[in-house]
C-alpha positions in Angstrom: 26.0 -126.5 11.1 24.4 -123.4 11.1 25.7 -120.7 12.7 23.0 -118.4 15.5 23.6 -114.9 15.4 25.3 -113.7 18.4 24.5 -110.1 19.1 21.0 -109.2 20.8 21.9 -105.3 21.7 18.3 -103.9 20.7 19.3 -100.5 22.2 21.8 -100.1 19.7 22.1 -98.8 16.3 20.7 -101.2 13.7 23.6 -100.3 11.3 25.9 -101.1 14.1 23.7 -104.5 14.9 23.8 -105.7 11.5 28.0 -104.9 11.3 28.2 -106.9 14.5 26.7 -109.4 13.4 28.5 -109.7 9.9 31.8 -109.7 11.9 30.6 -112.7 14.3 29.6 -114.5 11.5 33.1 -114.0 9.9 34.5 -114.5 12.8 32.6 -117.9 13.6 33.0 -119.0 10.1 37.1 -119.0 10.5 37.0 -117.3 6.4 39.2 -114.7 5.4 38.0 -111.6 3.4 39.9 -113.0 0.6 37.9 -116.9 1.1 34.3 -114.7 1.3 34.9 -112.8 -1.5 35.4 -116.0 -3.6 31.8 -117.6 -2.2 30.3 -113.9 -2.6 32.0 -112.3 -5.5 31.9 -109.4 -3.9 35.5 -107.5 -3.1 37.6 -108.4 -0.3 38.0 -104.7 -0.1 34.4 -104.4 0.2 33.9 -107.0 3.0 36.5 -105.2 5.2 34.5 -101.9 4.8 30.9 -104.1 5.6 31.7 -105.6 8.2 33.6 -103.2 10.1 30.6 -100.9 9.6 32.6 -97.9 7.5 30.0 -98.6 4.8 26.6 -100.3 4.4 26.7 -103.2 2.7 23.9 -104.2 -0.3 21.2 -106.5 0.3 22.2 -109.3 -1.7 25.8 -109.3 0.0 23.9 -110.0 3.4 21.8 -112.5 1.7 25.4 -114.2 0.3 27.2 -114.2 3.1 24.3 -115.4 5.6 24.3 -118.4 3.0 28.1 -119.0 3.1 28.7 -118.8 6.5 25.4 -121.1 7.5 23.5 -118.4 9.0 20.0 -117.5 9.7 19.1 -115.5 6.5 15.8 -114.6 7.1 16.7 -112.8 10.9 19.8 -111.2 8.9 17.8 -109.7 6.3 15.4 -108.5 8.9 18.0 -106.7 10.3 19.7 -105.1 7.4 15.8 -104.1 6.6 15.9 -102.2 9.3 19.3 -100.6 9.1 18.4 -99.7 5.7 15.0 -97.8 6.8 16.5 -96.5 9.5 19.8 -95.0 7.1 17.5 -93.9 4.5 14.3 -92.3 7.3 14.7 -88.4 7.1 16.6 -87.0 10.2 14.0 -86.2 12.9 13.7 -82.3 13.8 15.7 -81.1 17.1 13.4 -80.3 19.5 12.8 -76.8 20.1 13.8 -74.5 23.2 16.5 -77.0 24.4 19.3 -75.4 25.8 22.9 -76.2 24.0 21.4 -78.1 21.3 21.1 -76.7 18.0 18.3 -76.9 15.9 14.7 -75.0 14.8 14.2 -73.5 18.0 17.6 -72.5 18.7 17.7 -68.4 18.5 20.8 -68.3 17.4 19.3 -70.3 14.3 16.6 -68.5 14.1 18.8 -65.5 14.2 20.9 -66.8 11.4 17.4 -67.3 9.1 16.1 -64.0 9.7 19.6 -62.7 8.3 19.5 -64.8 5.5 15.5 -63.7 5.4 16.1 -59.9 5.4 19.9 -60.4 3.1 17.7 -62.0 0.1 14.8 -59.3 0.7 17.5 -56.5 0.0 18.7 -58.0 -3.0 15.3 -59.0 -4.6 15.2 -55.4 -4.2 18.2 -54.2 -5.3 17.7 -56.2 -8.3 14.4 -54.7 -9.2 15.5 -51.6 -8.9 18.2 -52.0 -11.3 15.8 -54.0 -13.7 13.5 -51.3 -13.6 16.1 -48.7 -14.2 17.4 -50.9 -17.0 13.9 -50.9 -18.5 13.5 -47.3 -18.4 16.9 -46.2 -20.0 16.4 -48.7 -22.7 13.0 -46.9 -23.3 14.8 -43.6 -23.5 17.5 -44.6 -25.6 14.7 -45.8 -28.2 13.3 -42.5 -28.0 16.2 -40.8 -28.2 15.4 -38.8 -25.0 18.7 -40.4 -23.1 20.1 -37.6 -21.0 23.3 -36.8 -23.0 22.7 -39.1 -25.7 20.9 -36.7 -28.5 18.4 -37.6 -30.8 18.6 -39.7 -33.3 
């Protein structure tokens, strides 16, 4: 018999979806972590973190367990395609100018880059200076013309 997935929440999470969905089909299949690990070869320790969504799980674990619990692989996989483009997607910028919510636009961020701006300016500087100043007493000292040092 196979088994339907039972979750339809398309406002939530797809990370969240796809660990619903791997805890109905546990659920539905009556197997322990211990009994799916054996079909899978996967960790029971593993399954626990899956399905309860503390980690995400590898394609080919969704692939085994859709098989061992008689579910509909192919809208599983879809799913955890999703979750996975969705986990790996770059975080979308903050919009800017919203009150309370940091990001780009807030000033206090901006304040915080300007700092960090003008702090790295001062010591690109300061380590010039001393670079240069290093330059030139090493060209003394060659020549012997170091104040205090004497010829040579």
């Amino acid at each position: 018999m196979d088994h339907v997935l039972l979750s339809g929440g398309a406002s939530k999470d797809p990370a969240d979806r796809l660990s619903e969905e791997l805890r109905s089909l546990k659920s539905a299949s009556g197997l322990t972590y211990a009994r799916i690990s054996e079909h899978t070869h996967y960790a029971k320790s593993s399954w626990e973190r899956w399905v309860n969504g503390k980690q995400f799980p590898p394609r080919d674990a969704v692939e085994r367990i859709a098989v061992v619990c008689r579910a509909d692989e192919q809208r599983l996989l879809e799913l955890w395609t999703l979750a996975d483009a969705r986990r790996t997607a770059p975080a979308a910028p903050v919009a800017a100018g919203r009150p309370g919510v940091p990001g780009e636009g807030d000033a206090a961020s901006q304040d915080r880059r300007q700092m960090a701006l003008w702090s790295l300016t001062v010591l690109a500087l300061a380590l010039t200076a001393g670079l240069a100043r290093s330059v030139a007493q090493g060209r003394e000292l060659r020549r012997g013309t170091l104040p205090g040092g004497g010829g040579v």
